[in-house]
Wavefront OBJ file of the C-alpha trace (Angstrom):
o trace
v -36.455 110.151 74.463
v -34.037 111.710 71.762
v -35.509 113.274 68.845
v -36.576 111.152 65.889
v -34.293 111.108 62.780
v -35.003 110.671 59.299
v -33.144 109.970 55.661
v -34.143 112.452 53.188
v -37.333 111.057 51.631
v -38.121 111.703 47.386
v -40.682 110.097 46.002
v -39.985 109.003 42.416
v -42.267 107.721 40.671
v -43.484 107.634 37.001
v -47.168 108.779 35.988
v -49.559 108.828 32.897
v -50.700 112.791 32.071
v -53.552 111.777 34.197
v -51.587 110.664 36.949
v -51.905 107.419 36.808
v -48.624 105.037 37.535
v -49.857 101.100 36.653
v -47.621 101.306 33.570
v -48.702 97.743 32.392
v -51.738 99.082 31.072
v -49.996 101.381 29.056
v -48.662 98.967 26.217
v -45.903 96.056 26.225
v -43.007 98.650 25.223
v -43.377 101.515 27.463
v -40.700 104.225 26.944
v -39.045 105.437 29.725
v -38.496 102.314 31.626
v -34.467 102.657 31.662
v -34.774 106.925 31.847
v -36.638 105.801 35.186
v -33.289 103.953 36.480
v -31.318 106.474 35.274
v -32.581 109.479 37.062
v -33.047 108.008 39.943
v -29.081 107.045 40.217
v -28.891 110.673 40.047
v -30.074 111.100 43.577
v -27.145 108.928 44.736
v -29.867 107.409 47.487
v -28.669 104.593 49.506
v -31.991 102.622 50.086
v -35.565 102.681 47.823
v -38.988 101.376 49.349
v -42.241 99.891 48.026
v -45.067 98.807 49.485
v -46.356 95.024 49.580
v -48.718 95.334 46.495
v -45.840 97.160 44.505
v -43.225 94.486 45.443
v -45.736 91.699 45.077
v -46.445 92.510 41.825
v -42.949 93.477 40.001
v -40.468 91.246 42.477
v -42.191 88.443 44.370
v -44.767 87.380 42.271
v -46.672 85.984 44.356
v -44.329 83.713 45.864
v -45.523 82.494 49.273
v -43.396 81.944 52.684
v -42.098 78.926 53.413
v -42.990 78.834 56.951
v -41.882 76.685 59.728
v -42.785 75.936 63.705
v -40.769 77.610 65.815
v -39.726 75.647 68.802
v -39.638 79.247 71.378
v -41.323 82.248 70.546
v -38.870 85.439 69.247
v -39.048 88.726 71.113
v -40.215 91.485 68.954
v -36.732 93.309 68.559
v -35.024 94.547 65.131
v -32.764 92.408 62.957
v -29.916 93.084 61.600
v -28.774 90.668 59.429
v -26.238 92.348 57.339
v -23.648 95.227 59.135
v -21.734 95.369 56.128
v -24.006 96.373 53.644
v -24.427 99.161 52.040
v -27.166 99.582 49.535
v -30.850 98.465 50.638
v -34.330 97.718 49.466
v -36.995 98.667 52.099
v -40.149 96.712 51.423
v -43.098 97.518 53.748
v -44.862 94.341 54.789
v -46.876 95.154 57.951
v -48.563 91.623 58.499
v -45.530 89.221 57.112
v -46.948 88.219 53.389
v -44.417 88.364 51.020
v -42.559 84.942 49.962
v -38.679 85.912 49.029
v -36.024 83.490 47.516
v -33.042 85.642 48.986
v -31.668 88.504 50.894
v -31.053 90.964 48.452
v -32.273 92.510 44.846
v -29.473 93.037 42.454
v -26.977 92.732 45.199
v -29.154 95.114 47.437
v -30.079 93.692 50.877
v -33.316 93.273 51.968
v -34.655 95.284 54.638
v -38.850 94.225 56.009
v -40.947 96.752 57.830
v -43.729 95.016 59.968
v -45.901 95.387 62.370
v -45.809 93.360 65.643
v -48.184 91.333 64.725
v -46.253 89.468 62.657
v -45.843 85.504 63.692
v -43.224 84.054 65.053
v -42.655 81.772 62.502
v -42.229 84.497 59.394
v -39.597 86.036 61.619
v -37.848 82.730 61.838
v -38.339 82.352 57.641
v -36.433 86.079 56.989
v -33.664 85.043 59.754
v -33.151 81.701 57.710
v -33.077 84.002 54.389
v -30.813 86.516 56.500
v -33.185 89.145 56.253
v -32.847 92.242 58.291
v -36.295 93.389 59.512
v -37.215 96.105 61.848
v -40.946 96.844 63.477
v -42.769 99.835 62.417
v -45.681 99.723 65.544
v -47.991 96.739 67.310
v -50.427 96.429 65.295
v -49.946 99.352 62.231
v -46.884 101.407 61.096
v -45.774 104.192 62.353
v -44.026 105.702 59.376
v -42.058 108.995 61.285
v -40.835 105.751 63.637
v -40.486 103.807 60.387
v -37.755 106.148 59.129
v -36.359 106.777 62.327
v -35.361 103.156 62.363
v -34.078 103.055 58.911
v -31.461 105.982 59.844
v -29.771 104.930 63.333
v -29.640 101.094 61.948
v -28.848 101.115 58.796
v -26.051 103.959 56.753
v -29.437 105.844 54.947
v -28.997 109.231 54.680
v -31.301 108.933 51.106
v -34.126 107.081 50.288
v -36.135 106.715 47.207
v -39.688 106.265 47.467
v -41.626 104.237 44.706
v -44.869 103.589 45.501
v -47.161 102.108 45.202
v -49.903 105.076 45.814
v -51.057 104.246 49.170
v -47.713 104.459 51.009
v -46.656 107.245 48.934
v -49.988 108.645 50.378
v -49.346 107.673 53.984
v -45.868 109.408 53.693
v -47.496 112.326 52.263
v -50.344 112.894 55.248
v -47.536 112.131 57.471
v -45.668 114.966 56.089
v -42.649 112.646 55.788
v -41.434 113.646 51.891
v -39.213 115.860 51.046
v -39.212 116.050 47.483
v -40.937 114.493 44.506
v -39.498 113.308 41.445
v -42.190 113.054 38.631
v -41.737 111.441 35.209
v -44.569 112.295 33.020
v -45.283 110.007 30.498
v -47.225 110.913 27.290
v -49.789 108.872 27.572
v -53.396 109.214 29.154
v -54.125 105.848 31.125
v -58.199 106.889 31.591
v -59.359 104.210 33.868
v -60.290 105.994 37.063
v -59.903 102.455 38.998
v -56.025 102.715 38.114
v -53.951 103.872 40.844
v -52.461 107.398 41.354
v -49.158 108.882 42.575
v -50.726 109.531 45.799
v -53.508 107.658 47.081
v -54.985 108.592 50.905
v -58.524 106.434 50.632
v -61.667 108.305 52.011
v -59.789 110.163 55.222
v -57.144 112.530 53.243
v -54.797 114.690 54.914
v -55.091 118.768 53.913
v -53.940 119.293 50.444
v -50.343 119.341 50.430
v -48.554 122.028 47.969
v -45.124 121.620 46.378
v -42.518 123.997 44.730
v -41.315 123.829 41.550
v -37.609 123.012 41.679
v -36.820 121.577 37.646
v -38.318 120.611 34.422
v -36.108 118.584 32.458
v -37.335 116.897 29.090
v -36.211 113.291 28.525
v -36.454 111.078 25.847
v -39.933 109.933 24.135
v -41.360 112.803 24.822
v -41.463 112.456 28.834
v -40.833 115.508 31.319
v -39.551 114.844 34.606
v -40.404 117.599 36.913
v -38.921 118.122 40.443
v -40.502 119.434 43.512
v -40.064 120.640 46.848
v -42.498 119.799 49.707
v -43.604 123.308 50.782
l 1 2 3 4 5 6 7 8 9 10 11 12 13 14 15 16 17 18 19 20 21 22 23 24 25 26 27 28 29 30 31 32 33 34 35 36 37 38 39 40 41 42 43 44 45 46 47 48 49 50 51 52 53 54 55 56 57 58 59 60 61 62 63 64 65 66 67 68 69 70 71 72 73 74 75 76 77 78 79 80 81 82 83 84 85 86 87 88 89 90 91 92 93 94 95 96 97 98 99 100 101 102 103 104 105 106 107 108 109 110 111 112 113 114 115 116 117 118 119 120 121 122 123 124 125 126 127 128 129 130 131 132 133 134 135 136 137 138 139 140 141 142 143 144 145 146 147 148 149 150 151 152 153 154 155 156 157 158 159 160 161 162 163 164 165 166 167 168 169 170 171 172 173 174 175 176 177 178 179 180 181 182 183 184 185 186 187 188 189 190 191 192 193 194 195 196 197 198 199 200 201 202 203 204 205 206 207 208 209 210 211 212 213 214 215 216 217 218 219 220 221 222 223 224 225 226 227 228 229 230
């Protein structure tokens, strides 16, 4: 078996001074919204990912699958629905739950990572949509096999990841990032239920350290700090 592959990996994310990153609880006009977007063009990335709860929340909202029967079952192979685009969102949807209305966001196609255990029938909903999807392991994802995918199917030589905190921790543990891009908001969020950058739940990986690579200040007061996984 040849050697796995993988797109550089940043994560890029923006965080309270307490490391927080649910900005709604930070007020209704949070600055730094559009400084976000803009700094992350700067890394010229062809793809960014986001877990279920992340895309739930700011993209789907909610929406449910419309699922139908599916007269013959469907091999569990990768989809391709689109070999002319060029610019993709990667959302990570091991068991099939997320309800979409098309095949791209903002003109960038759609790209689902699941697991095998997926039905039949909400592989048959993203092949109506024209979905591409690809299988990340049987019954959990394999993230190193994850990437691999994402680089010999699609042109991804970047990718931007943006949470939420418990796939930027999986990545982490997995020692699959490469850099992280940090914009540090002046504000102290202070409810320790509120997610972090990196979450790993009660079996965390070794401590991971990083090297400082730039501190920039930004508008409104934010810094956004860049670092090298040592």
């Amino acid at each position: 078996m040849s050697a796995l592959q993988k797109p550089r990996v940043i994560c890029h994310m923006m965080s309270s001074l307490d490391g927080r990153i649910i900005v709604q609880r930070w007020g209704p006009d949070v600055p730094g919204r559009d400084d976000y977007e803009a700094t992350a063009t700067t890394f010229a990335a062809q793809a960014w990912m986001c877990g279920r709860v992340t895309m739930e929340k700011d993209f789907t909202k909610g929406r449910q699958p419309d699922l139908q029967p599916v007269p013959t079952p469907l091999d569990r192979t990768d989809f391709v629905a689109d070999h002319a685009a060029e610019s993709f969102v990667v959302a990570v949807d091991a068991h099939g739950k997320l309800g979409w209305e098309a095949a791209d966001i903002d003109g960038e196609h759609l790209i689902a990572v699941l697991t095998e255990q997926v039905p039949d029938e909400y592989l048959a909903y993203l092949r109506r949509l024209g979905i591409s999807y690809l299988f990340g392991g049987p019954e959990s994802l394999d993230f190193a096999l994850v990437l691999d995918k994402l680089a010999r199917l699609f042109p991804i030589q970047t990718i931007l990841l943006e949470g939420g905190g418990h796939i930027n921790g999986s990545l982490l543990k997995a020692g699959l990032i490469d850099e992280l891009s940090l914009l540090h908001c002046p504000v102290v969020d202070g409810d320790p239920t509120s997610a972090t950058v990196f979450e790993q739940g009660p079996a965390p990986g070794p401590a991971v350290r990083f090297r400082l690579l730039e501190v920039q200040p930004r508008p409104h007061g934010i810094l956004w700090q860049r670092y090298a996984v040592e």
